[in-house]
C-alpha positions in Angstrom: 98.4 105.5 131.8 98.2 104.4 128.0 100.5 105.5 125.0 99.9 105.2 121.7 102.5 103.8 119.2 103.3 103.8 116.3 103.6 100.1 114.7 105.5 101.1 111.7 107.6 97.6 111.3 104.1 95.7 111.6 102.8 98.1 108.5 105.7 97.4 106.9 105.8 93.5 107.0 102.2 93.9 106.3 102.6 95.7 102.9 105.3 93.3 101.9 103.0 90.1 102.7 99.9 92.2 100.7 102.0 93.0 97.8 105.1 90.4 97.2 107.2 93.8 97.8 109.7 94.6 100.5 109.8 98.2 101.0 112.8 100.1 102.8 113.3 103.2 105.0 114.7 104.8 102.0 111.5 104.1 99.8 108.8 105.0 102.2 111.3 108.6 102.5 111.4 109.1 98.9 107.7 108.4 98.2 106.1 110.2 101.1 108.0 113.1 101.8 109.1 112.4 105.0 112.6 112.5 106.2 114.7 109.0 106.9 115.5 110.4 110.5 112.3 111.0 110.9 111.1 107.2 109.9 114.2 106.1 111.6 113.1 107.3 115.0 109.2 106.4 114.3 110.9 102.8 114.4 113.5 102.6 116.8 111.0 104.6 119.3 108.4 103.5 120.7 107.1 107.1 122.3 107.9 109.1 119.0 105.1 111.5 118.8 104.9 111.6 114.8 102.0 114.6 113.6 98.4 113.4 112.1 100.0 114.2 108.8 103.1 111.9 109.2 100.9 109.2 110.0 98.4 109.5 107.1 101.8 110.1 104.5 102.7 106.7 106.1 99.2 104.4 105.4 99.5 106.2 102.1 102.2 104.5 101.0 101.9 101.5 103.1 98.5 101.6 102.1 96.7 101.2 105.0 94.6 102.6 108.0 95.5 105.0 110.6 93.9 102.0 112.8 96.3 99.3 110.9 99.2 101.1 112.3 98.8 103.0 115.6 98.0 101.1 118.5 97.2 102.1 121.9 98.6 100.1 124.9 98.5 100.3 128.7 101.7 101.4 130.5 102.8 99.0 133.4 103.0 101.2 136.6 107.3 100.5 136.4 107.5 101.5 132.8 105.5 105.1 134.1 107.8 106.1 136.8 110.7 105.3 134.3 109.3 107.4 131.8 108.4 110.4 134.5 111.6 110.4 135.9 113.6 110.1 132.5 111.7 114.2 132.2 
């Protein structure tokens, strides 16, 4: 089974390398609309399920790709039945 995630702290270190500028929670809530809670939990978890829009407010401001920060990885047969049984 795969899962895609969400690589928001890779974007993130990526921006600041591109542009000299560190960029916080805080700023990527006030410039794209989207709630801290709801970056919060983009970053902390790895199976948030964040809407098409979420993600394109995100490489907006980060200014990147949907590509540059969703990634889609193989779950080990453990991780599965950890993640079925936590339902």
């Amino acid at each position: 089974m795969a899962v895609i995630r969400v690589r928001l702290r890779e974007a993130i270190n990526a921006y600041t390398v591109r542009t000299g500028n560190r960029i916080t929670y805080g700023q990527i809530a006030a410039l794209s609309g989207i709630s801290l809670s709801t970056i919060q939990s983009i970053g902390a978890r790895p199976d948030y399920n964040p809407t098409l829009d979420v993600i394109d407010r995100l490489c907006e401001v980060l200014d990147c790709n949907p590509g540059d920060i969703l990634e889609r990885t193989e779950l080990s047969e453990k991780t599965s039945k950890s993640a079925g049984s936590a339902k």
